[in-house]
C-alpha positions in Angstrom: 142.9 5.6 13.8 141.8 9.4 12.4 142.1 7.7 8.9 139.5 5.1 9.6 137.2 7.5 11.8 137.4 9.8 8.6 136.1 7.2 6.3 133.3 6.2 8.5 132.3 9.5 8.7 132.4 9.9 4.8 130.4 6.9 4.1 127.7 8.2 6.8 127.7 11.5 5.2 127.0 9.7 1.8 124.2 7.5 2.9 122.2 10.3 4.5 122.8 12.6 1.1 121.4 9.3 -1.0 118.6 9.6 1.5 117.9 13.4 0.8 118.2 13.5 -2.8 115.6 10.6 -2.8 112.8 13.2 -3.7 115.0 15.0 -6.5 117.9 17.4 -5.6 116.8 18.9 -1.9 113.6 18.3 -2.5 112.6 15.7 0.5 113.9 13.6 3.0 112.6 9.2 2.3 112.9 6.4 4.5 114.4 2.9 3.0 110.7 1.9 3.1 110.2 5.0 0.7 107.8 6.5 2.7 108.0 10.7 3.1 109.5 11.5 6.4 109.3 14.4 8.9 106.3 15.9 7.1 105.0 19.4 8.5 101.7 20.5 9.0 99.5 21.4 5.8 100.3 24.7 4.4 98.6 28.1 5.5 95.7 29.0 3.6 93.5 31.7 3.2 90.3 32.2 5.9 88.1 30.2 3.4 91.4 28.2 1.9 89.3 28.5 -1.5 87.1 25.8 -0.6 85.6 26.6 2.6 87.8 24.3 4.7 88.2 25.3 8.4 91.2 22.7 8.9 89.1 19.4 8.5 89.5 18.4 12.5 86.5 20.0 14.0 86.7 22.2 16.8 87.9 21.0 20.1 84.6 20.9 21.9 82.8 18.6 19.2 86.1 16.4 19.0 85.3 15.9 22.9 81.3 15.6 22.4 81.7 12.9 20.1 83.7 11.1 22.6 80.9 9.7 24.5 79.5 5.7 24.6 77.7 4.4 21.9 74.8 2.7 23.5 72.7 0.9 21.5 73.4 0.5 18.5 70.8 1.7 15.3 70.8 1.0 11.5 69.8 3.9 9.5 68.5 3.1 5.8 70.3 5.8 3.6 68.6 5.8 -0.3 72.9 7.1 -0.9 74.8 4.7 1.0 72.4 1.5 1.9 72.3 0.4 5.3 74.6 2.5 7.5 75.4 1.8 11.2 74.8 4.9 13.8 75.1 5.2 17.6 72.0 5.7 19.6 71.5 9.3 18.8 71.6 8.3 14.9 75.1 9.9 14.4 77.5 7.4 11.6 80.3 5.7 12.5 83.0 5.2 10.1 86.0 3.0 9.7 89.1 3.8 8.4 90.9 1.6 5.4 94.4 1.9 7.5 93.3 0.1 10.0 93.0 -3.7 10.1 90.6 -6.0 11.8 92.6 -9.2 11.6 93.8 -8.7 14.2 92.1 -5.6 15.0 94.0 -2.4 15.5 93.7 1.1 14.9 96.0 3.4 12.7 94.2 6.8 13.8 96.0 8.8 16.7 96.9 12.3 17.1 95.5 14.7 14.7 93.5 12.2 12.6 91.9 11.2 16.3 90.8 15.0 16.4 88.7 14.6 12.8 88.0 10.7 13.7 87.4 10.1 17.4 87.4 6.8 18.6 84.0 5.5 19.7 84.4 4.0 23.6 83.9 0.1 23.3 82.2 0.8 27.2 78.1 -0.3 27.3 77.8 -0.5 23.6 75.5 -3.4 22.4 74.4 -4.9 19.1 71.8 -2.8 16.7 68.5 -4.3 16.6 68.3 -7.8 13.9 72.1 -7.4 13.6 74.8 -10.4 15.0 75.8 -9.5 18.2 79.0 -11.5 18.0 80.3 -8.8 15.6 80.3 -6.4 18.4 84.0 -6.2 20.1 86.7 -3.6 21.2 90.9 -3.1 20.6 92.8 -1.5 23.0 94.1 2.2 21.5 98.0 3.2 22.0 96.6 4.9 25.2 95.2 2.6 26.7 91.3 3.1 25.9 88.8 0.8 24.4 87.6 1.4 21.2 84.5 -0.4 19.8 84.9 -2.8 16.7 82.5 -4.3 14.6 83.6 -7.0 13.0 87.0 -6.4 13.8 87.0 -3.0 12.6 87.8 0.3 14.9 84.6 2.5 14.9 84.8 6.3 14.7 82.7 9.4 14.6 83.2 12.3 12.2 84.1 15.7 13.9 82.4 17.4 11.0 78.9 15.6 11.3 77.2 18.0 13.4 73.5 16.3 13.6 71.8 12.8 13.2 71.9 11.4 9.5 75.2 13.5 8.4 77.6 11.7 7.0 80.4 14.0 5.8 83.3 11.7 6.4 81.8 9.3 3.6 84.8 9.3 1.0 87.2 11.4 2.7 90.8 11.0 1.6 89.8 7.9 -0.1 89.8 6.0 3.7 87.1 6.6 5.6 83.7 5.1 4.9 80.3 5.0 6.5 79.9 1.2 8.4 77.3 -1.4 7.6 76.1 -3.3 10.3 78.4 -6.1 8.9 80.9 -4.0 9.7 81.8 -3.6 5.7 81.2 -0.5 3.8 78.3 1.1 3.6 79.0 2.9 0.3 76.5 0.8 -1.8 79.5 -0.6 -4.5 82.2 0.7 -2.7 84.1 -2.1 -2.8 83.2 -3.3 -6.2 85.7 -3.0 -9.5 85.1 0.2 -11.4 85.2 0.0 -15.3 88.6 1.1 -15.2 89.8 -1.7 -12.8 87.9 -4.2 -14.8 89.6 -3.2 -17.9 93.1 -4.2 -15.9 94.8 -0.8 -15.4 97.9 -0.1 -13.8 97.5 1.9 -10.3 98.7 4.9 -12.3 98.9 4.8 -15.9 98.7 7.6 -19.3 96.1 8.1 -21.2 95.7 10.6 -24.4 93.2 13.2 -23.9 91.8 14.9 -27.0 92.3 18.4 -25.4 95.1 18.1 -22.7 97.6 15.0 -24.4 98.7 12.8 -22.2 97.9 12.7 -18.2 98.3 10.7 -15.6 95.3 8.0 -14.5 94.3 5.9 -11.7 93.7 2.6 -11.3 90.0 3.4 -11.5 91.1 5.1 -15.1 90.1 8.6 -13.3 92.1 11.9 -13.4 94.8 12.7 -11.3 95.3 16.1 -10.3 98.0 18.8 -8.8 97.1 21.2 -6.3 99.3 24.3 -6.8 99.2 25.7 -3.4 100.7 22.4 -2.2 104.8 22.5 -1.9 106.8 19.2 -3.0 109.6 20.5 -0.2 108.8 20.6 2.6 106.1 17.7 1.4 102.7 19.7 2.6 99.0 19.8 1.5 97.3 22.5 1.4 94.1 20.2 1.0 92.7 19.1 4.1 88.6 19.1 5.5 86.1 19.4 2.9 88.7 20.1 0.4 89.5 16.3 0.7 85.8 15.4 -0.3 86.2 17.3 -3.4 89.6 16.4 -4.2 90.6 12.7 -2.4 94.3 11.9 -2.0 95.3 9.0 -4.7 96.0 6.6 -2.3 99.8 4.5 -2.3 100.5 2.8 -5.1 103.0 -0.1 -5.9 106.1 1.4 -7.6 105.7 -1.7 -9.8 102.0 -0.9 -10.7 102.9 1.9 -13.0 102.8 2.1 -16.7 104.5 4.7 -18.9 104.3 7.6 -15.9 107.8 8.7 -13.8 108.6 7.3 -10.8 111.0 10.2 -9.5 109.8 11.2 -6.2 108.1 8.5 -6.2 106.9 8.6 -2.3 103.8 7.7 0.1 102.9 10.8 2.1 102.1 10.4 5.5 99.8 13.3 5.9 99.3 15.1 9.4 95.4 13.8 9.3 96.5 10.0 9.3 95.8 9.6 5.4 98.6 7.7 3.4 98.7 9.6 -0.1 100.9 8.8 -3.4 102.8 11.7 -5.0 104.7 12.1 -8.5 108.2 13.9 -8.0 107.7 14.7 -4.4 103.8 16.5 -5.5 100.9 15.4 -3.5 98.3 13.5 -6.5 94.8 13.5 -6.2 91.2 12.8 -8.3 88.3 15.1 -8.2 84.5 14.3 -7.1 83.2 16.1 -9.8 84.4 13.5 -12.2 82.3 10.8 -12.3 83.6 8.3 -15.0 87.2 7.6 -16.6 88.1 10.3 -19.3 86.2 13.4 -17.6 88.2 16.0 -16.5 86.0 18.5 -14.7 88.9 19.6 -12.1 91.1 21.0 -14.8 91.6 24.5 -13.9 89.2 24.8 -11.0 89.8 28.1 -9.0 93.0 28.4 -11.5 95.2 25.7 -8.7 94.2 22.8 -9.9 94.8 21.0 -12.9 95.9 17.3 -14.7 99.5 15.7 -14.0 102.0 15.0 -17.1 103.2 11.1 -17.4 106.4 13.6 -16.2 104.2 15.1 -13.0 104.6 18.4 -14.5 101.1 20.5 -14.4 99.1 20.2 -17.7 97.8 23.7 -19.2 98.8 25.7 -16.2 99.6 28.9 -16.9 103.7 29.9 -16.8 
């Protein structure tokens, strides 16, 4: 009897050290779905966390402000973004891509329902000239309505503090401004980029003349390294408006890579509800400041971040 309780024991004790060496050797914890687990909170900056970031969730009293109804509805003309949806006081709504609308269900609770609170489905109506049958609600995890337009969840932006703001436009990659249709606003956003058309991989090399190799995105865009983020414990030290400069490479197919590692290999489930791809356990992301495939304006920026190796080691970083 001892003997066969010993060997159950041992084969339990192998299975969870298969499941910890799944980020390299005590480097992270993976579920079979190979998704990061038990990931802490991002990693203490400085005051200004070297891009002026104050956490990226707002402060508690706008989080609770922008918790009130909708009311009518109103389409704002932005000369950036095309048609964007607003609530009556002009302020955007957003939806989120980790959401779905068939059916319709938010993917935004906790923390990421501090930066992105939920519009209230209650007295909401149809903007002006737009189809009224659009306009619906989902029932949250707490039991709340939630207003959805065309079967997406609506939200407000913590960080847009006046009528016409749209600072969540971008952010992490997700989050978008709504059209009316309830599609993104982003004028393009959902059209192929060059690099897409050209049939990349979701993360591929390409030869630089000054750096060599680095990784690319699907979009043929830079990937970067942050080097105040920690591979274990998996943290970011990018969060708030650092996100709008640097947006997380979203998850990516293990089989939708070409010629780049896939040790560490793992999605990210960040504390602010955005899913994020990582190379050897090391949060990836692209910069704003590069605005076609083969610039590489982040390299170096503030000397912590620069281009990932086909072997996710930093490229031209100092030893």
């Amino acid at each position: 009897m001892n003997t066969w309780r010993n060997a159950s024991l041992a084969v339990t004790a192998a299975a969870l050290l298969a499941l910890t060496t799944a980020c390299g050797q005590e480097k992270g914890v993976q579920s079979p779905n190979g998704q990061a687990v038990g990931n802490a909170a991002p990693a203490q900056q400085p005051a200004d966390g070297g891009y002026g970031s104050d956490g990226g969730y707002g402060s508690d009293a706008a989080a609770g402000a922008s918790a009130k109804e909708a009311g009518q509805l109103a389409v704002w003309d932005s000369k950036k973004l095309g048609e964007v949806l607003t609530d009556s006081e002009g302020f955007t709504l957003y939806r989120f891509d980790k959401d779905t609308a068939e059916p319709p269900a938010s993917n935004c609770e906790g923390d990421c329902a501090k930066a992105w609170p939920a519009v209230p489905a209650q007295d909401a109506e149809a903007a002006a000239g737009t189809d009224a049958s659009l306009i619906g609600e989902v029932t949250r995890g707490d039991g709340t309505k939630q207003l959805t337009v065309a079967g997406w969840p609506m939200y407000r932006y913590a960080e847009d503090t006046g009528p016409g703001d749209a600072k969540g436009q971008g952010v992490g990659g997700t989050w978008f401004a709504a059209a009316p249709d309830g599609k993104k606003a982003a004028v393009n956003a959902d059209g192929p980029s060059a690099g897409e058309q050209a049939g990349l991989a979701g993360l591929s090399v390409r030869r630089d003349p000054e750096l060599g190799d680095i990784v690319v995105d699907k979009r043929g865009m830079t990937v970067y390294r942050f080097k105040k983020d920690s591979a274990w414990p998996m943290k970011s030290a990018c969060t708030g408006d650092c996100l709008k400069k640097w947006p997380v490479v979203p998850p990516v197919p293990k089989n939708d890579v070409d010629g780049v590692t896939t040790k560490g290999f793992v999605t990210f489930d960040r504390p602010d509800g955005i899913q994020q791809q990582s190379l050897d356990c090391w949060p990836l992301y692209t910069f704003s400041g590069d605005s076609e495939p083969g610039d590489t304006n982040g390299q170096g920026v503030g000397g912590t971040w620069y281009a990932v190796s086909p072997d996710a080691k930093l490229v031209g970083a100092p030893k």
